[in-house]
Each structure stands twice: as C-alpha cells, then as structure tokens.
PQR file of N, CA, C, O and H, with PARSE charges and radii, in Angstrom:
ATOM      1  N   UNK A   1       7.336 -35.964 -59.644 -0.4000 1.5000
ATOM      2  CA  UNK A   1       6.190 -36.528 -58.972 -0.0000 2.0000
ATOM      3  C   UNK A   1       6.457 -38.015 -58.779  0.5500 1.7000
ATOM      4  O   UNK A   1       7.224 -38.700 -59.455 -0.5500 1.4000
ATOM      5  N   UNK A   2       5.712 -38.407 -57.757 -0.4000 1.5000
ATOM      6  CA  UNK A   2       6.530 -39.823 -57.116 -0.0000 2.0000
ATOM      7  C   UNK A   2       4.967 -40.970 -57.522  0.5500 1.7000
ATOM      8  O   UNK A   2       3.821 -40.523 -57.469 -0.5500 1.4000
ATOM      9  H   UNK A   2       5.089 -37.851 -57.208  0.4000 1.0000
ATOM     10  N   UNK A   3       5.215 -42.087 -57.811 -0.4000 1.5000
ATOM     11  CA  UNK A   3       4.187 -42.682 -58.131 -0.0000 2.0000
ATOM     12  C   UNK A   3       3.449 -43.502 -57.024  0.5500 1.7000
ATOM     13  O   UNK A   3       2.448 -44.216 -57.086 -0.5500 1.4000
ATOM     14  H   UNK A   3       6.145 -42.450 -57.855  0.4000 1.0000
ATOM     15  N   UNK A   4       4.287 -43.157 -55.972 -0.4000 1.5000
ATOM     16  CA  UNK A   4       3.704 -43.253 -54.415 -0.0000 2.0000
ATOM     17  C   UNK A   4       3.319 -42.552 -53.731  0.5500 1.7000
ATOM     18  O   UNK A   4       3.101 -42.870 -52.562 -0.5500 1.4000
ATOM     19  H   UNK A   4       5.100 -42.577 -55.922  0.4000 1.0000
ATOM     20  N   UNK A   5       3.015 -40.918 -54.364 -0.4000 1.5000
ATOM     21  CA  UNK A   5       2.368 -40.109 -53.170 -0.0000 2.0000
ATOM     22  C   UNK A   5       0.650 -39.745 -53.677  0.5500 1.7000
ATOM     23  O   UNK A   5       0.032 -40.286 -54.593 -0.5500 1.4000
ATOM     24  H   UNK A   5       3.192 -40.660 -55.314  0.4000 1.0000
ATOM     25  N   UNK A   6       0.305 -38.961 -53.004 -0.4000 1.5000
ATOM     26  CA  UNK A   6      -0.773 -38.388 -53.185 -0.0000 2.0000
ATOM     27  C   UNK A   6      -1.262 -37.695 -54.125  0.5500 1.7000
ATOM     28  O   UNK A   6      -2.399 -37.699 -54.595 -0.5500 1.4000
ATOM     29  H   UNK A   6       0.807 -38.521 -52.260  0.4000 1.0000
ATOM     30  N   UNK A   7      -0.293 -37.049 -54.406 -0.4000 1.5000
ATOM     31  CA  UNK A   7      -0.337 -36.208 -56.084 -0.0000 2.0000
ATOM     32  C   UNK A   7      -0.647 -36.748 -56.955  0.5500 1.7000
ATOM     33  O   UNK A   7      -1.640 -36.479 -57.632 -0.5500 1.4000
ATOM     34  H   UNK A   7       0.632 -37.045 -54.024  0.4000 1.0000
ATOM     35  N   UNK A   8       0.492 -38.055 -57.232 -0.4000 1.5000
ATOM     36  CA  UNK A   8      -0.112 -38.599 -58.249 -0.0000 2.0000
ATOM     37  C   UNK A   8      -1.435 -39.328 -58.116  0.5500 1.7000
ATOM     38  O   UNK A   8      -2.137 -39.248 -59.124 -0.5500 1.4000
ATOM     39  H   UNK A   8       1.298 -38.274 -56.682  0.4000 1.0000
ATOM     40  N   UNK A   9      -1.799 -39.832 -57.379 -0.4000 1.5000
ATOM     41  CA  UNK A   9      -3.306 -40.611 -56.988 -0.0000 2.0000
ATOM     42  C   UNK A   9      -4.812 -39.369 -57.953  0.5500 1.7000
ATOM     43  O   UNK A   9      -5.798 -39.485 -58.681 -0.5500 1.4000
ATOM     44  H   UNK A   9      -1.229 -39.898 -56.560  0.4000 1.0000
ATOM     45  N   UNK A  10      -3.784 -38.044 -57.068 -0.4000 1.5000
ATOM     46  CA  UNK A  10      -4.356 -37.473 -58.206 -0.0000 2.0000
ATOM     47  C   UNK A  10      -4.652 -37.049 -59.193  0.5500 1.7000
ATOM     48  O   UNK A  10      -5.794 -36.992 -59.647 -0.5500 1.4000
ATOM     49  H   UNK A  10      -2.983 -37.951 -56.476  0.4000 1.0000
ATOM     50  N   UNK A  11      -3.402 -36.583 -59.816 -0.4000 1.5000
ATOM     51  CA  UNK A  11      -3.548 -36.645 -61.133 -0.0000 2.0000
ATOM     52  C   UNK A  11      -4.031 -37.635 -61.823  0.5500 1.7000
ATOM     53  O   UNK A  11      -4.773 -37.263 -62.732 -0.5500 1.4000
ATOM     54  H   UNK A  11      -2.474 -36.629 -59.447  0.4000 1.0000
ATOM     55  N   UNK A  12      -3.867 -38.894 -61.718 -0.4000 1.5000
ATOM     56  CA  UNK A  12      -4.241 -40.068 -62.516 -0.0000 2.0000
ATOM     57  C   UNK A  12      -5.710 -39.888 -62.024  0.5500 1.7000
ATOM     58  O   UNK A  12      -6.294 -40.027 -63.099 -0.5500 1.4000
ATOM     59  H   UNK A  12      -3.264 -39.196 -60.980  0.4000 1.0000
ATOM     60  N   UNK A  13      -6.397 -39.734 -61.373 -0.4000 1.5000
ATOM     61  CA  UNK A  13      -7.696 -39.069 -61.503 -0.0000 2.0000
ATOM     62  C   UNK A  13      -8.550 -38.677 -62.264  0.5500 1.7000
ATOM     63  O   UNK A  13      -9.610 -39.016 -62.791 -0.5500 1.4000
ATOM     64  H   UNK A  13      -5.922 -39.621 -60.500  0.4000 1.0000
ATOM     65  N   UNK A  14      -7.759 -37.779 -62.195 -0.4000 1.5000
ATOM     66  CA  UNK A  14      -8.196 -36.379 -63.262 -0.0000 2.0000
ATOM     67  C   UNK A  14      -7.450 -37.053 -64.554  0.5500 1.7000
ATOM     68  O   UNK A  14      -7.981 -36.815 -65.638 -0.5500 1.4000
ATOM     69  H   UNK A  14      -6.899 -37.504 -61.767  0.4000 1.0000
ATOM     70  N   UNK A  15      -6.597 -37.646 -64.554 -0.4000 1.5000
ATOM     71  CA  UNK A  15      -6.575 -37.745 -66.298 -0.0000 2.0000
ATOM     72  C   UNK A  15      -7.603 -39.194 -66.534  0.5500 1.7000
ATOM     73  O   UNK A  15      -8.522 -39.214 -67.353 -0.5500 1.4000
ATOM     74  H   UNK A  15      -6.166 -37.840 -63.673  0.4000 1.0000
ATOM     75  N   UNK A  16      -7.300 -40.143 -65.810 -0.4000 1.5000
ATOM     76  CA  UNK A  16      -8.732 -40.571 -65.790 -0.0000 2.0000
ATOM     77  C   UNK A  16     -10.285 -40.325 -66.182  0.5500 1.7000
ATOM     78  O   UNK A  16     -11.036 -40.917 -66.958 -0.5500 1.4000
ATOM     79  H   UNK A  16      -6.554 -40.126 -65.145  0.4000 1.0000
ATOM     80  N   UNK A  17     -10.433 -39.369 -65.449 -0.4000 1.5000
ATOM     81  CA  UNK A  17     -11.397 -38.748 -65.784 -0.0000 2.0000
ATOM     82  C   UNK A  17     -12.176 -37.727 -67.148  0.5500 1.7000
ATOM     83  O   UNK A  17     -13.331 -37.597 -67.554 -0.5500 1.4000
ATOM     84  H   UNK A  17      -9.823 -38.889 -64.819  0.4000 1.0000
ATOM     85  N   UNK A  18     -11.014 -37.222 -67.484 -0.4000 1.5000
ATOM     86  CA  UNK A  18     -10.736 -36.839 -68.665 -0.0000 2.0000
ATOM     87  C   UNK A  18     -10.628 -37.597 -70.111  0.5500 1.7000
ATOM     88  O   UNK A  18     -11.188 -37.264 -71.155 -0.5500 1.4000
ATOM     89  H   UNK A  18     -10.076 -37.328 -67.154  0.4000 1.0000
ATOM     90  N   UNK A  19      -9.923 -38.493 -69.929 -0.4000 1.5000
ATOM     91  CA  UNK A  19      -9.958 -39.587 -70.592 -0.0000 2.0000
ATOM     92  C   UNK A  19     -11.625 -39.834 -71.108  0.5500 1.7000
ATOM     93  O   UNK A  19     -12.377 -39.423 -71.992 -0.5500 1.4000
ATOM     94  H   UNK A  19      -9.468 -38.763 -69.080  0.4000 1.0000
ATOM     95  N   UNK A  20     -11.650 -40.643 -70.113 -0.4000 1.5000
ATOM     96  CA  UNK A  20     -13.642 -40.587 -70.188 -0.0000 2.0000
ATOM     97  C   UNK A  20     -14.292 -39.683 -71.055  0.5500 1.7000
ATOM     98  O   UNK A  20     -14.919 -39.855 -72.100 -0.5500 1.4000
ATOM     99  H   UNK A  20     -11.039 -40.978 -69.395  0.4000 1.0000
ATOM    100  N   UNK A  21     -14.014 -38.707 -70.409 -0.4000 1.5000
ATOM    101  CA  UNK A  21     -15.186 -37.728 -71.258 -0.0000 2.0000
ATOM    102  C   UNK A  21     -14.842 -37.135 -72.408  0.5500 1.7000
ATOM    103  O   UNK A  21     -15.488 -36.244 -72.959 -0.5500 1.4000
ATOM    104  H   UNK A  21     -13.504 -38.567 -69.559  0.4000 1.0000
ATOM    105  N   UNK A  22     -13.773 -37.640 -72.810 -0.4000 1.5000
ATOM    106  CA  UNK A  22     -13.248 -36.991 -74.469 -0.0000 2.0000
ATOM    107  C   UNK A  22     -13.622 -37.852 -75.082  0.5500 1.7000
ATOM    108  O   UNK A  22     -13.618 -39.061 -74.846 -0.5500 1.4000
ATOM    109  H   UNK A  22     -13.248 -38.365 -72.363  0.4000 1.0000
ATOM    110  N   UNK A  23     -14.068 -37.134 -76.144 -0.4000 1.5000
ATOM    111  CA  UNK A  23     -14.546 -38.014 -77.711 -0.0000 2.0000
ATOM    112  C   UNK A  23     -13.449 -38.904 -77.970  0.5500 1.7000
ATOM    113  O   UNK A  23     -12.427 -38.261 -77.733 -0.5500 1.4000
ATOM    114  H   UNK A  23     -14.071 -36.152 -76.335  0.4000 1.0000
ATOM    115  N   UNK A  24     -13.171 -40.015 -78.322 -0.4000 1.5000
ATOM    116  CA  UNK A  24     -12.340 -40.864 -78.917 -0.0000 2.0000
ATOM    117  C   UNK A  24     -11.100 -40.099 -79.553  0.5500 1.7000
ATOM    118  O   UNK A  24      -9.927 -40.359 -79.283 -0.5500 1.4000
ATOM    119  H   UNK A  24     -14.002 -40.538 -78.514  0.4000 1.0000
ATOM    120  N   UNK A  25     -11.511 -39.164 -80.396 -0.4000 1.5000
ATOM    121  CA  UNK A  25     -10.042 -38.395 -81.298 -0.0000 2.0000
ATOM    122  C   UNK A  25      -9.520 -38.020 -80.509  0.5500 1.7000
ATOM    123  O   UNK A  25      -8.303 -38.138 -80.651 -0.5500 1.4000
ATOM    124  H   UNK A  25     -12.463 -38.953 -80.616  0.4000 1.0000
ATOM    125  N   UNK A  26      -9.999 -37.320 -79.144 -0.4000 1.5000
ATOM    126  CA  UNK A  26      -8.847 -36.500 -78.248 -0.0000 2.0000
ATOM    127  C   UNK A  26      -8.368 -37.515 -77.776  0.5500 1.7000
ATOM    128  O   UNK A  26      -7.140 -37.444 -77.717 -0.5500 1.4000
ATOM    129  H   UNK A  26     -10.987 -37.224 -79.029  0.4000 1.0000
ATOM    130  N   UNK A  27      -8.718 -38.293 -77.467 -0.4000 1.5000
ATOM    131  CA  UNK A  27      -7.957 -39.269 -76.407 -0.0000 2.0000
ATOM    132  C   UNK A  27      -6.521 -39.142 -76.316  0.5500 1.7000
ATOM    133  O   UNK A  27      -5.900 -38.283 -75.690 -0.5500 1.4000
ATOM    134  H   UNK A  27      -9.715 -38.351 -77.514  0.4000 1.0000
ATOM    135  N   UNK A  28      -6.043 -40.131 -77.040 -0.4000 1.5000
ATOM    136  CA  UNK A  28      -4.617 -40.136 -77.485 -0.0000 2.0000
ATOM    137  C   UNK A  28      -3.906 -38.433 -77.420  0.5500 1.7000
ATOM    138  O   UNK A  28      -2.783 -38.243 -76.952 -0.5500 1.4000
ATOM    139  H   UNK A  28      -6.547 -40.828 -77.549  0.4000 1.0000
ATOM    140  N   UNK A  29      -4.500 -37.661 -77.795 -0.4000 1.5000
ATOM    141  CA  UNK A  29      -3.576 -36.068 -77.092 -0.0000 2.0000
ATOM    142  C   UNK A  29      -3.653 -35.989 -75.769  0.5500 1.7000
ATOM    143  O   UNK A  29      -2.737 -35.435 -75.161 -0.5500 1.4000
ATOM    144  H   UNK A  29      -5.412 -37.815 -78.175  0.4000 1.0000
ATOM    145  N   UNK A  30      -4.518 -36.411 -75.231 -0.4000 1.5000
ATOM    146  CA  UNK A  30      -4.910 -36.000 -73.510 -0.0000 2.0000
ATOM    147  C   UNK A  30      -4.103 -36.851 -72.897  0.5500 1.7000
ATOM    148  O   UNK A  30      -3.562 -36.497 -71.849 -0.5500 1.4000
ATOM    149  H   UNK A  30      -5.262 -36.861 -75.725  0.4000 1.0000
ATOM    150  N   UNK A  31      -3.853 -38.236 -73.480 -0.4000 1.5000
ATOM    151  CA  UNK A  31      -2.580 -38.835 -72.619 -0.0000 2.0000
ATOM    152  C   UNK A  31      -1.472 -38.473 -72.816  0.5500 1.7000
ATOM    153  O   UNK A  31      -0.785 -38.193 -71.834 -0.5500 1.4000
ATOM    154  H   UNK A  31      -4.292 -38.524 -74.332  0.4000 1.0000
ATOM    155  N   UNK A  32      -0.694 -38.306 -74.672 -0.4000 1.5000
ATOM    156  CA  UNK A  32      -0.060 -37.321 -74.492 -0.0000 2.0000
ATOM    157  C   UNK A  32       0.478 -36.210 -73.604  0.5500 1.7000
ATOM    158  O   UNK A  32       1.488 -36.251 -72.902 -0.5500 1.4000
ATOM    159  H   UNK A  32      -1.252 -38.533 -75.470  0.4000 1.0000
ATOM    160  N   UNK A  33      -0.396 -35.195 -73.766 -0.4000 1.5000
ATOM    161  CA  UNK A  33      -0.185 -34.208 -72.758 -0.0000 2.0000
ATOM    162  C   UNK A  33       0.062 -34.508 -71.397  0.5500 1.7000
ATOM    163  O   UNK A  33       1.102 -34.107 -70.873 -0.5500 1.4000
ATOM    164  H   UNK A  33      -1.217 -35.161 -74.336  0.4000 1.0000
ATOM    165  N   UNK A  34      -0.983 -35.335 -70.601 -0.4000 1.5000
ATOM    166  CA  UNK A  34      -1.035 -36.218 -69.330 -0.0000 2.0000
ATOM    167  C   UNK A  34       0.343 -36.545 -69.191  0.5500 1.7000
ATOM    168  O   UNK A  34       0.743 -36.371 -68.040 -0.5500 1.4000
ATOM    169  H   UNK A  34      -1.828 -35.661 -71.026  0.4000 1.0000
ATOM    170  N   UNK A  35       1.570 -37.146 -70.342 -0.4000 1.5000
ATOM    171  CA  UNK A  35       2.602 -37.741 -69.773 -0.0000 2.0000
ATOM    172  C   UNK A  35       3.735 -36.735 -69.653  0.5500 1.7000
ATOM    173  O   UNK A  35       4.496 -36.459 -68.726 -0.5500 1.4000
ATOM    174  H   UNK A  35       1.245 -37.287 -71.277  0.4000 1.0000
ATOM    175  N   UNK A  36       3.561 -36.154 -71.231 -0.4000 1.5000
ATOM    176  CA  UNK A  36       4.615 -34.959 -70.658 -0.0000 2.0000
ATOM    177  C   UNK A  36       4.350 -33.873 -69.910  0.5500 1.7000
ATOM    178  O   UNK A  36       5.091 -32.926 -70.175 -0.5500 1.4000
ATOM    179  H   UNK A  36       2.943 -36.378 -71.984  0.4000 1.0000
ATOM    180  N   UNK A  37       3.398 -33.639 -68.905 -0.4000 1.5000
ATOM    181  CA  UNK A  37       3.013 -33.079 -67.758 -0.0000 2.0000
ATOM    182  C   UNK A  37       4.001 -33.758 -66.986  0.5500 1.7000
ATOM    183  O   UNK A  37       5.136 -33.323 -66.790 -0.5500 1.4000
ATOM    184  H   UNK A  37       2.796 -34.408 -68.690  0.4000 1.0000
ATOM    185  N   UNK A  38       3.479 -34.995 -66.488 -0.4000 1.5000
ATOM    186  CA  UNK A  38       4.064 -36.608 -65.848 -0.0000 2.0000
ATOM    187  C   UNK A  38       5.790 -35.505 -65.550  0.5500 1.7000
ATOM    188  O   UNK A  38       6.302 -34.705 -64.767 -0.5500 1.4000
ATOM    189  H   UNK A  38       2.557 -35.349 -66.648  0.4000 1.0000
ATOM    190  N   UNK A  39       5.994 -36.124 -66.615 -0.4000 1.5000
ATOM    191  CA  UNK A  39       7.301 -36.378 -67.024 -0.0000 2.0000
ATOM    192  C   UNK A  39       8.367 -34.783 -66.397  0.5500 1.7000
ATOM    193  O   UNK A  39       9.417 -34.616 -65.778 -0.5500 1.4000
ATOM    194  H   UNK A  39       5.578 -36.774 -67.251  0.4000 1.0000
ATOM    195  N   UNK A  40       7.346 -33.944 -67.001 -0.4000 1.5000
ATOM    196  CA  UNK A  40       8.019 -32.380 -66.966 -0.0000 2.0000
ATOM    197  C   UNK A  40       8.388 -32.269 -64.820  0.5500 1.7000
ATOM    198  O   UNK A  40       9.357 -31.813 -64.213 -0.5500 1.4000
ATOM    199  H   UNK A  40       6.493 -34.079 -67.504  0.4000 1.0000
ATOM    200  N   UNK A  41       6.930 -33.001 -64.253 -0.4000 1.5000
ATOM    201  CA  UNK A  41       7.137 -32.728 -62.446 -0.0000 2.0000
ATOM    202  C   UNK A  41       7.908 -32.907 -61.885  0.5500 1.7000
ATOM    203  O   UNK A  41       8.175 -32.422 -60.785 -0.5500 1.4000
ATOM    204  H   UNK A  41       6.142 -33.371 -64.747  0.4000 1.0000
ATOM    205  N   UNK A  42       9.001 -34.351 -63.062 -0.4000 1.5000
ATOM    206  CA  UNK A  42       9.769 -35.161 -62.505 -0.0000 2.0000
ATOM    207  C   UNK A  42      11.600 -34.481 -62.686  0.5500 1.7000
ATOM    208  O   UNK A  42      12.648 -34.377 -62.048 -0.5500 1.4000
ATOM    209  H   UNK A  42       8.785 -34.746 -63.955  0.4000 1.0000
ATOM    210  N   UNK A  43      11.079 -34.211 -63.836 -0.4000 1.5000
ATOM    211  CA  UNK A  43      12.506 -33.005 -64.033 -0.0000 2.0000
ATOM    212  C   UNK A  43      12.315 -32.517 -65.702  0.5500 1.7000
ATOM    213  O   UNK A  43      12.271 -33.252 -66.689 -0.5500 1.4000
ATOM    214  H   UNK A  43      10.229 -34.295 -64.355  0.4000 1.0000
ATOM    215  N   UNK A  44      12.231 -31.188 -65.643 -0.4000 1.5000
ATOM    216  CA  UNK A  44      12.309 -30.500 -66.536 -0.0000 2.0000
ATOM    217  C   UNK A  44      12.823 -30.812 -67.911  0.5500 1.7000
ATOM    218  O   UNK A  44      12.207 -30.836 -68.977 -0.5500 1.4000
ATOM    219  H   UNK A  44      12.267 -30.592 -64.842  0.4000 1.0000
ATOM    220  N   UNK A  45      13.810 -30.995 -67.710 -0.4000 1.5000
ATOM    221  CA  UNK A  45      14.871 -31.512 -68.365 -0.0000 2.0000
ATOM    222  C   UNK A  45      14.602 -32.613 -69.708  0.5500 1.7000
ATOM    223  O   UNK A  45      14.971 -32.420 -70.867 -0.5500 1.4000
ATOM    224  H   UNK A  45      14.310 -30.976 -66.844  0.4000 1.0000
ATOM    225  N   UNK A  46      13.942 -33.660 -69.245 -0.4000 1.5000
ATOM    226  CA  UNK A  46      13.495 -34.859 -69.384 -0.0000 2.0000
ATOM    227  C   UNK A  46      12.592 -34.486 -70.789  0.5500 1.7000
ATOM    228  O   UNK A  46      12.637 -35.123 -71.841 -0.5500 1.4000
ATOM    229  H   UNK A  46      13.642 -33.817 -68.304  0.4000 1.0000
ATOM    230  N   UNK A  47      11.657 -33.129 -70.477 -0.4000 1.5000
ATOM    231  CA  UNK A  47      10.499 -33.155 -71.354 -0.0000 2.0000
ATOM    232  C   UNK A  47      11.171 -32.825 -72.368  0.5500 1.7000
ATOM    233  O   UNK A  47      10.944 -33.579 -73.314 -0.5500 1.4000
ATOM    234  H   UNK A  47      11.620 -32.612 -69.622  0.4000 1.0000
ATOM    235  N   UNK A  48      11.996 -31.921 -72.613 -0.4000 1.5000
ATOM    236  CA  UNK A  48      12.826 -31.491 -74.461 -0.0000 2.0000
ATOM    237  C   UNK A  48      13.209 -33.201 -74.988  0.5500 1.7000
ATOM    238  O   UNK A  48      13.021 -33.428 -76.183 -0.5500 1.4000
ATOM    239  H   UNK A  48      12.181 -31.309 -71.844  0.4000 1.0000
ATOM    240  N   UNK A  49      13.703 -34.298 -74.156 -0.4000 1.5000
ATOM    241  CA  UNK A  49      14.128 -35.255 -74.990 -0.0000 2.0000
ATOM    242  C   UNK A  49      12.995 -36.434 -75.068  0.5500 1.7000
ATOM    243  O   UNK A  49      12.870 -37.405 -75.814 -0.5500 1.4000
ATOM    244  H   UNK A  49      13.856 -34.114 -73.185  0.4000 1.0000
ATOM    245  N   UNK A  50      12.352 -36.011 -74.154 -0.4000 1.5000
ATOM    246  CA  UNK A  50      10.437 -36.899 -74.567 -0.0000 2.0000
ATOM    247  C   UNK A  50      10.051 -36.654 -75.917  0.5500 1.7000
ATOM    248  O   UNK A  50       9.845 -37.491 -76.795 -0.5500 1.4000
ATOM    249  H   UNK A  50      12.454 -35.222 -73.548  0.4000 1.0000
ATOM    250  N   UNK A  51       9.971 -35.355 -75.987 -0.4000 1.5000
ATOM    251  CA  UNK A  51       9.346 -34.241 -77.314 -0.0000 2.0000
ATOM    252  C   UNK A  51       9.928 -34.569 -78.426  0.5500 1.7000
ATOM    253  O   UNK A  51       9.365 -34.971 -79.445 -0.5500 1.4000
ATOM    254  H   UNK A  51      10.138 -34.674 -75.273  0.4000 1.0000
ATOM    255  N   UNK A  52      11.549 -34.336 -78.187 -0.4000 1.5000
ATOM    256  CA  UNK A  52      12.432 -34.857 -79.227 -0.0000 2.0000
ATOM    257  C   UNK A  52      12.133 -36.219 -80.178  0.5500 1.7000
ATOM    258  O   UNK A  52      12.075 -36.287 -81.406 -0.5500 1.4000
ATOM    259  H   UNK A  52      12.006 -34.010 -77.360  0.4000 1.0000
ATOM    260  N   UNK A  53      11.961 -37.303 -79.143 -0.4000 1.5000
ATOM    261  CA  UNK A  53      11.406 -39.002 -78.651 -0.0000 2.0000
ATOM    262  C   UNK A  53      10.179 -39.084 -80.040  0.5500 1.7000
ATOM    263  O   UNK A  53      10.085 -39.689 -81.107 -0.5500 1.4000
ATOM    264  H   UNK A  53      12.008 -37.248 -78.146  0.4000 1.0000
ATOM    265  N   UNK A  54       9.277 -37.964 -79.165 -0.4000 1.5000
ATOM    266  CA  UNK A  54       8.154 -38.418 -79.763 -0.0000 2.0000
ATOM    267  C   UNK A  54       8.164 -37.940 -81.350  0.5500 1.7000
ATOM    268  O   UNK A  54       7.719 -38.760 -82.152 -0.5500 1.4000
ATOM    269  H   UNK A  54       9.353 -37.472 -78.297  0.4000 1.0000
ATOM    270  N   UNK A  55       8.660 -36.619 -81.877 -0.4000 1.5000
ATOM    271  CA  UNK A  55       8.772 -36.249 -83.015 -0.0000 2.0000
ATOM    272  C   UNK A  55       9.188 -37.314 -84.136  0.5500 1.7000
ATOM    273  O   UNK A  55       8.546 -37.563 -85.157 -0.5500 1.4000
ATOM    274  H   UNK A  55       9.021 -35.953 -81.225  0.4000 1.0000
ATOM    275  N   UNK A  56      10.521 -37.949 -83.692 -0.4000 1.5000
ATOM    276  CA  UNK A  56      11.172 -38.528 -84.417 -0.0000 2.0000
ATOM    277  C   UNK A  56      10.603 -39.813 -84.464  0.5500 1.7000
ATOM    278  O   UNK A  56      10.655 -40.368 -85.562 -0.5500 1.4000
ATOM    279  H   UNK A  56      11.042 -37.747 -82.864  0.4000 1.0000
ATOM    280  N   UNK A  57       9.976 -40.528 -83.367 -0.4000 1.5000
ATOM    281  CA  UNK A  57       9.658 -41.603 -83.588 -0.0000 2.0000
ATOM    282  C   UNK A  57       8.068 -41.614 -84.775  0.5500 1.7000
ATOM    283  O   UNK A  57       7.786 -42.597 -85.461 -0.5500 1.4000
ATOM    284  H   UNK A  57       9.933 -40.077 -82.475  0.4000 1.0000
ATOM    285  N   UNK A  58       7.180 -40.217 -84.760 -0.4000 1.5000
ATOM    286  CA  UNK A  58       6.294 -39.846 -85.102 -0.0000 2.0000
ATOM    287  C   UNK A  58       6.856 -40.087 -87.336  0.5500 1.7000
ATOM    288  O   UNK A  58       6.601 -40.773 -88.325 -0.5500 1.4000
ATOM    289  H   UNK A  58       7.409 -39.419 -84.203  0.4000 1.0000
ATOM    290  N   UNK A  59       7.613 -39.046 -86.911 -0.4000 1.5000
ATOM    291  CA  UNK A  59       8.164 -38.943 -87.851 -0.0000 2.0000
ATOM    292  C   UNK A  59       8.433 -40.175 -88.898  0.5500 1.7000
ATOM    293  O   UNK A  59       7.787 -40.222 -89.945 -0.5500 1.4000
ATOM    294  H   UNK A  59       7.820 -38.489 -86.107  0.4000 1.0000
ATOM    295  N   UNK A  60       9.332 -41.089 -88.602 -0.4000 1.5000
ATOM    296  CA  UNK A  60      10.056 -42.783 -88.881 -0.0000 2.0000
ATOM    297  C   UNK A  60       8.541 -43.284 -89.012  0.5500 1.7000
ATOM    298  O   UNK A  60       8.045 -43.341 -90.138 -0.5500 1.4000
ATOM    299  H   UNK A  60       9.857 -41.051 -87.752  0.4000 1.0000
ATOM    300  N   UNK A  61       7.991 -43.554 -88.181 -0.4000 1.5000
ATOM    301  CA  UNK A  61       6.192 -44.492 -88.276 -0.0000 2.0000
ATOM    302  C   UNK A  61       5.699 -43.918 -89.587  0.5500 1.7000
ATOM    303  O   UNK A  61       5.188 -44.666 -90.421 -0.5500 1.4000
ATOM    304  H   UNK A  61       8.394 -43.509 -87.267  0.4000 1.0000
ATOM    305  N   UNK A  62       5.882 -42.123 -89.881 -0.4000 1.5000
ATOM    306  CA  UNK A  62       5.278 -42.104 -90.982 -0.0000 2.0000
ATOM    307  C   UNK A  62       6.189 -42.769 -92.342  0.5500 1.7000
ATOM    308  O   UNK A  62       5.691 -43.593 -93.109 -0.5500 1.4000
ATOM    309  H   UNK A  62       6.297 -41.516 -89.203  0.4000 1.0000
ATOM    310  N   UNK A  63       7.394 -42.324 -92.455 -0.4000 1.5000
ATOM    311  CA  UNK A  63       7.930 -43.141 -92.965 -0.0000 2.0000
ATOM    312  C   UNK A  63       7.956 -44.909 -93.664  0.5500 1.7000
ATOM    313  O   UNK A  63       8.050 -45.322 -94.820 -0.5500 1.4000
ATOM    314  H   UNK A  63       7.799 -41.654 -91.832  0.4000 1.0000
ATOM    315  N   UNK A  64       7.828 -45.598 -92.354 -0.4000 1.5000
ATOM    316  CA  UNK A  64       7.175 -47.064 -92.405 -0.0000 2.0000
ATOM    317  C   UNK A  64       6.282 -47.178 -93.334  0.5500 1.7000
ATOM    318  O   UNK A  64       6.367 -47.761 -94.415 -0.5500 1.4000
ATOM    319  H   UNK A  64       7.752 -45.263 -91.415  0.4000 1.0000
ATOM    320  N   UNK A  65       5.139 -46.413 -92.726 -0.4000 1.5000
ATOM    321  CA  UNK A  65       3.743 -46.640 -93.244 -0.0000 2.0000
ATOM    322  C   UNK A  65       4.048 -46.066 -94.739  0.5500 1.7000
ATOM    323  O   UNK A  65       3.596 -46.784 -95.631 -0.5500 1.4000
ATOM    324  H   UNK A  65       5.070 -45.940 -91.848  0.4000 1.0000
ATOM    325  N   UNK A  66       4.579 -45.164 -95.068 -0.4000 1.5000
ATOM    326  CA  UNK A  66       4.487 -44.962 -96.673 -0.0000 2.0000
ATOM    327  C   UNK A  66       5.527 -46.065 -97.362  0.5500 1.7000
ATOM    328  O   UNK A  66       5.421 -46.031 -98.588 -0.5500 1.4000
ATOM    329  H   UNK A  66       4.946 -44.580 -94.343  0.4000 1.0000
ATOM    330  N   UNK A  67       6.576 -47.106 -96.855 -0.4000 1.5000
ATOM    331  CA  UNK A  67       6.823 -48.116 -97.847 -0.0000 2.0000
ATOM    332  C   UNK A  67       5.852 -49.221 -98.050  0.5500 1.7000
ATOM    333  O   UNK A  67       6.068 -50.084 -98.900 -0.5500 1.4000
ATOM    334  H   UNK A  67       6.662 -47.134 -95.859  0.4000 1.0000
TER
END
C-alpha cells in the first residue's frame, strides 16, 4: 500500500477512527495490528520479521525493566 493513494487515506481513517473509540488499554493493540496490516499490503514477507522485531524487542524491554 502506497502512502499516496487512496487506500491508504483510507485506512488511516478507519484506524483513526478506531483509535477513538477504544478504551485506552486497546489502543496500543489496534495500532499494533493497524501496522502489521500496514506492513503485511506492502509485502508479505516483511510481516514474519516485524513480528520477529517486535517479540524480541518486547522481550529485552522486559528484561531492562527487571534490572
């Protein structure tokens, strides 16, 4: 998905919109999801090493935070 066409105008919309109307806790999953959606339109491929990305970096932060 191109960040110059129409599609995206819409999607960012709708996650926009969404955004909004979620309670505070979802938030942060709905963009989540929102990016590796994003990400998956742009090439498939991409989303296993996003996922990967996010685990590990998830992972290490907890780490941090417990020294």
């Amino acid at each position: 998905m191109s960040t110059i066409s129409l599609f995206y105008l819409l999607f960012l919309g709708i996650v926009a919109v969404g955004y909004y109307n979620l309670p505070n806790k979802f938030r942060p999953f709905w963009l989540l999801a929102s990016s590796y959606l994003f990400y998956f339109t742009w090439q498939p491929a991409f989303l296993l090493i996003l996922i990967f990305e996010t685990v590990v970096a998830f992972g290490l932060g907890k780490v941090v935070n417990s020294l």
